[in-house]
N, C-alpha and C positions, 0 to 999 in steps of 0.2 A: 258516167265517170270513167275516167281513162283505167284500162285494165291493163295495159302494156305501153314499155318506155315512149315515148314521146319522141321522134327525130328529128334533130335541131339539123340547120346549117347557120353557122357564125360567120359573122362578115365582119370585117375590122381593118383598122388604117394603120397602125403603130403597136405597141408593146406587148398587147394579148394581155394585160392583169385580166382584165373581165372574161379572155376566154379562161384564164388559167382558173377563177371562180367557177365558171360553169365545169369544166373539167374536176377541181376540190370536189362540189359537191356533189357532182356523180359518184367520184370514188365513195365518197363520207353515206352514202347510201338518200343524203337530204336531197337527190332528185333523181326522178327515175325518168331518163332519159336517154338516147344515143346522137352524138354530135357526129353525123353522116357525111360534114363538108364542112369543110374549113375555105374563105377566099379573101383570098388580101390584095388591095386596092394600088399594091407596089410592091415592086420586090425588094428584099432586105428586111423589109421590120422584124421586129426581136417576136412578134406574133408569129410568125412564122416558124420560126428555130422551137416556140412554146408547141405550138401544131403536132409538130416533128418527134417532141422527144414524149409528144402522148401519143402518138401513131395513129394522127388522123389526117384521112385523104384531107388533102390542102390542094389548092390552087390559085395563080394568080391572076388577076386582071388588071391590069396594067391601067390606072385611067387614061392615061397619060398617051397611052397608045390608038385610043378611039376617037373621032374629029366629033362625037357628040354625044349628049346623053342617053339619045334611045336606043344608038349602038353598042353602045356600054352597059346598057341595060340589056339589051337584049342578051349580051355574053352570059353575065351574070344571074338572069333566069334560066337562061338556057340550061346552065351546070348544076343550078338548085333544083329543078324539075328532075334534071337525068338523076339526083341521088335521093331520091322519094322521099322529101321535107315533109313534115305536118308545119315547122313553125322553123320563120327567120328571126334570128336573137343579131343586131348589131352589137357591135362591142367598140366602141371607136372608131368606128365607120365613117368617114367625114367626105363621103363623096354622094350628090343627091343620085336618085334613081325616078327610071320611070316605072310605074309598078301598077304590073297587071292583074284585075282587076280578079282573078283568082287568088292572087295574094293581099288582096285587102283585107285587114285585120286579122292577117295573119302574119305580120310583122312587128317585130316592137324594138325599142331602144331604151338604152340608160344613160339619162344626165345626171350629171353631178352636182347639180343645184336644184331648187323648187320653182319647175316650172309652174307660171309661164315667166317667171322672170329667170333673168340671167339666158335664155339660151338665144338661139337663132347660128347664122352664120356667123365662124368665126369665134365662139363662143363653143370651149371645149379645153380638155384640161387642166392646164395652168390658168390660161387665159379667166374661166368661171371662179375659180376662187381668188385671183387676183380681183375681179368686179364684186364678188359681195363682200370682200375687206374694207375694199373703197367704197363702197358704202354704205358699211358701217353696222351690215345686218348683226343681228343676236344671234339667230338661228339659220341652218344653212340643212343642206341634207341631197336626198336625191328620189330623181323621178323615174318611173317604168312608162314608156305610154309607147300607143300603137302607131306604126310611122304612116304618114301621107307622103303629101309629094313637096314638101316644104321643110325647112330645118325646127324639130325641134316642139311642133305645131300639134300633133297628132293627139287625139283622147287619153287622158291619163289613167293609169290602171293602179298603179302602187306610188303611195310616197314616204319617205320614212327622213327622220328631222335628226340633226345634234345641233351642242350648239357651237356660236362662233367665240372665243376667247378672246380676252382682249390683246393678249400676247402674240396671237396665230401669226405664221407665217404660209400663203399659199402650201407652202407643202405638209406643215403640220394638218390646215384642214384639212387639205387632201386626203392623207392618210386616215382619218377621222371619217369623212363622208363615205370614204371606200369599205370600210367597217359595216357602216350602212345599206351600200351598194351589194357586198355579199351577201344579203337576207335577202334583200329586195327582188333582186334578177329570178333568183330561184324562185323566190313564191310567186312571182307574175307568171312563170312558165307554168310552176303548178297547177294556180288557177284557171289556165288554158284548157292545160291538159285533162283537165276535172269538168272542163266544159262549165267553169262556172263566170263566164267574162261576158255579158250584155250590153253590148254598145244602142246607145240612143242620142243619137247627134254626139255632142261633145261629148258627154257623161256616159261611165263605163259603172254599167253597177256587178257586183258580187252575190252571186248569188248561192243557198245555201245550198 
């Protein structure tokens, strides 16, 4: 069991709500952790200015600037390594990686629906809960799982449910499944960090 905080690096594409959860519950004492690197996938998101006004080293990596993934990846390890991570937390990270093989299962992300439906490329924000309106689901919610080298694909580790209203509009669930989202992120890092996470092929068990 983890004796001491756990160092995240948060990687994200847009607004930082999910970093700004990891950040809450640091303060709130509900995770004992240090967020060592902040990196964003473009300059300008409002994740960024969120980084900033918590005083965490931030960086950017431009995708947009690399002619491929493995050099894009390569950046992007290269600056997680130099700030001694135990554990990558995406947070609306929407750009694939190539991930080396020291970082295996030691990465995770949070969707905003239950997978394995709803995600893949293309498949994030608005877009997920605009698809499970349209189709009509009851219940919606969201997943933790650990990243591979595919969108969305990866062994599930947490899922936590509400439901769908008949009234909802994308951003009422939203709001609803993010409620969600802030239990979920934190306890998957916990149970990391507690070393209690057993992956066996797909299936991630918990152990006591």
């Amino acid at each position: 069991m983890s004796i001491k905080p756990i160092n995240l690096a948060v990687l994200l594409s847009g607004s930082g709500t999910t970093l700004q959860n990891l950040v809450d519950a640091i303060a709130a004492q509900q995770l004992d952790a240090r967020i060592k690197l902040v990196i964003a996938s473009r300059a300008g998101v409002a994740g960024i200015e969120r980084a900033q006004r918590a005083d965490l080293p931030t960086q950017v990596v431009d995708r947009r600037e690399y002619p491929d993934v493995a050099s894009f990846s390569r950046r992007v390890f290269d600056l997680i390594d130099d700030a001694g991570v135990d554990l990558i937390c995406l947070a609306g990270w929407l750009c694939l990686l190539d991930i080396p093989e020291k970082w295996q299962g030691r990465m995770m992300n949070i969707h905003p629906a239950l997978l394995p439906s709803f995600g893949g490329k293309g498949m994030y924000g608005h877009h997920v809960h605009e698809a499970v309106l349209s189709h009509g689901c009851k219940v919606s919610g969201c997943t933790v799982h650990f990243v591979d080298g595919t969108y969305d694909t990866g062994p599930i580790i947490v899922q936590r449910t509400c439901p769908v209203r008949e009234d909802d509009t994308p951003q009422t669930l939203a709001a609803r499944v993010f409620e969600e989202e802030k239990i979920a992120y934190p306890q998957a890092i916990r149970l990391f960090a507690e070393g209690r996470l057993k992956t066996d092929g797909r299936l991630v068990r918990v152990t006591t």
